[in-house]
C-alpha positions in Angstrom: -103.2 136.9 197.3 -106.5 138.6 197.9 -109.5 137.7 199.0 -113.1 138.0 197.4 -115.7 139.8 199.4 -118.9 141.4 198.1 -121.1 144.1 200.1 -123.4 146.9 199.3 -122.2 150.0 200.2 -124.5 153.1 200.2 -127.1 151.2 198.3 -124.6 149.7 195.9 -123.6 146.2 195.3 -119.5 146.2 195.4 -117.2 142.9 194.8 -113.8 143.2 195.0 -110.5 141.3 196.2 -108.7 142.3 199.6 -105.6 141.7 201.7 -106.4 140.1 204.0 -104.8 142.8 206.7 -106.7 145.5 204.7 -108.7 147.7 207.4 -112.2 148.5 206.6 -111.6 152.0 207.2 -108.7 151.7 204.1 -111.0 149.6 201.8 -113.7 152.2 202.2 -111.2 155.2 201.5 -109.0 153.7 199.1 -110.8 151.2 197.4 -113.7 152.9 197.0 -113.0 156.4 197.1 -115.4 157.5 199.7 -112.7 159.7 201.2 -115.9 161.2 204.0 -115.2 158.6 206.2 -111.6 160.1 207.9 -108.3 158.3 209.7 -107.8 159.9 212.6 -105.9 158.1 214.9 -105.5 154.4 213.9 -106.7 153.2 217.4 -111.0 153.4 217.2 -110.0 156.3 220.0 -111.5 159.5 218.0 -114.4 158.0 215.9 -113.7 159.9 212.5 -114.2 156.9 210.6 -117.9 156.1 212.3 -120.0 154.3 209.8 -122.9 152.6 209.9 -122.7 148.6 209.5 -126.2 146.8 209.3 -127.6 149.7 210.7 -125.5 150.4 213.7 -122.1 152.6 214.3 -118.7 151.0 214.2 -115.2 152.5 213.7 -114.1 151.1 210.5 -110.8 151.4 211.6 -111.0 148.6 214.5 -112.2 146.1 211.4 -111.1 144.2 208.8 -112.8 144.8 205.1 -112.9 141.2 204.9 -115.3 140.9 208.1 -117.8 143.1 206.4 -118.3 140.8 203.5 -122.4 140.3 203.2 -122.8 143.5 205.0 -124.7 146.7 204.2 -122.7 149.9 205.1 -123.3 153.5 204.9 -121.2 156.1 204.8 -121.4 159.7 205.3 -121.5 159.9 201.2 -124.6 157.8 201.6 -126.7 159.5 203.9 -128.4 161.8 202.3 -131.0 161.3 199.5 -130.5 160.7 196.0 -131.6 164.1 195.1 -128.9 165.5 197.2 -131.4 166.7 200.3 -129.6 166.7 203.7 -130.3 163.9 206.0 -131.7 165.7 209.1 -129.2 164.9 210.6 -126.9 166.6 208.6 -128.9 169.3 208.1 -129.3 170.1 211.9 -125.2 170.2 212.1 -125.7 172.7 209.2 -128.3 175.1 210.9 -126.4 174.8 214.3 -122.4 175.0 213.7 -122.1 171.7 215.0 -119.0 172.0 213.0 -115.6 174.0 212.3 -112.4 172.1 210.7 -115.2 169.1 209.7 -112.8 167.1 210.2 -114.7 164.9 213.1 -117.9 166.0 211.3 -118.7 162.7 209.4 -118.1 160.2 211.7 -119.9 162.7 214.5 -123.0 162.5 212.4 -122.4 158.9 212.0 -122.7 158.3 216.0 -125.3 160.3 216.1 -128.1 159.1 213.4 -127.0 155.7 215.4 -127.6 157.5 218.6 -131.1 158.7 217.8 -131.9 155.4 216.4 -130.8 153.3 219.2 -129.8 154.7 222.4 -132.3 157.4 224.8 -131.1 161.1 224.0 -133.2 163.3 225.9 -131.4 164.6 227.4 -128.1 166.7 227.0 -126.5 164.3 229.4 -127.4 161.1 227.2 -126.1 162.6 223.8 -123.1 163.9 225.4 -122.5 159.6 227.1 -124.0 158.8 223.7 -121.2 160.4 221.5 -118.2 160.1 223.8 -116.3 157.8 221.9 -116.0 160.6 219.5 -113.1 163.7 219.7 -114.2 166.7 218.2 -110.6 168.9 218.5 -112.0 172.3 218.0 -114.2 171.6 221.0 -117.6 172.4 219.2 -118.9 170.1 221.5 -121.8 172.5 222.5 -123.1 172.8 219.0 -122.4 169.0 218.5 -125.2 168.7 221.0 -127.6 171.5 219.9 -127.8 169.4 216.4 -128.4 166.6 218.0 -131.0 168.1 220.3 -132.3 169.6 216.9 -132.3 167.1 214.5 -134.6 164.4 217.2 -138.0 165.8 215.8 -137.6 165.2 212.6 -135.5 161.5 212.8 -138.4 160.2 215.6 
């Protein structure tokens, strides 16, 4: 037996029934079909499934879908404009490498629109604190920073 829950999701207004074990992360990836947002580890250890919920970062893997009901989520899908321009952001981990396998990649950007948002990142020392809860396994760390460092000007 499912249960109702409606949320918009990238701009979008979605209804739909769900178990009520179902984990955000899944509903999002399954349900939906917004395969950005990655499974790493099942554990909210590696933050590949970083989204943003109400405006702030959360591992959709550490909810439940039905918690989000009434929410407004973005994804990684929804991040950049309608007319396909790169959120500056994502355009910053473009110009600088700030990734390889792009695996991490999407819930890295994720953290790190949130962290530029919210949190002081001045410093290389802040972003690095600021996006620990996030494993990148090719170790691009460096670059991961560099975009970050890059992308501040134009998200301030």
């Amino acid at each position: 037996m499912g249960i109702p829950i409606t949320l918009k999701v990238n701009g979008q207004t979605v209804s739909r029934e769900v178990a009520p074990e179902q984990l955000l992360v899944q509903f999002i990836r399954e349900d939906l079909a917004l395969t950005g947002t990655h499974v790493g580890c099942d554990t909210s250890q590696c933050g590949a499934c970083t989204i943003h919920l109400n405006g702030r970062a959360v591992k959709a893997c550490a909810m439940l879908a039905v918690q989000a009901s009434g929410a407004e989520i973005t994804t990684i899908e929804g991040l950049a404009a309608e007319d396909g321009t790169l959120h500056p952001m994502q355009a910053a981990f473009k110009e600088c490498h700030g990734l390889q396998c792009g695996f991490c990649t999407p819930g890295m950007v994720m953290s790190a629109v949130d962290l530029v948002k919210h949190h002081k990142c001045d410093t290389e020392a802040e972003i690095r604190a600021g996006l620990e809860g996030n494993l990148c396994r090719c170790t691009g760390y460096q670059n991961i920073v560099r975009a970050v460092q890059a992308a501040v000007p134009a998200m301030k």
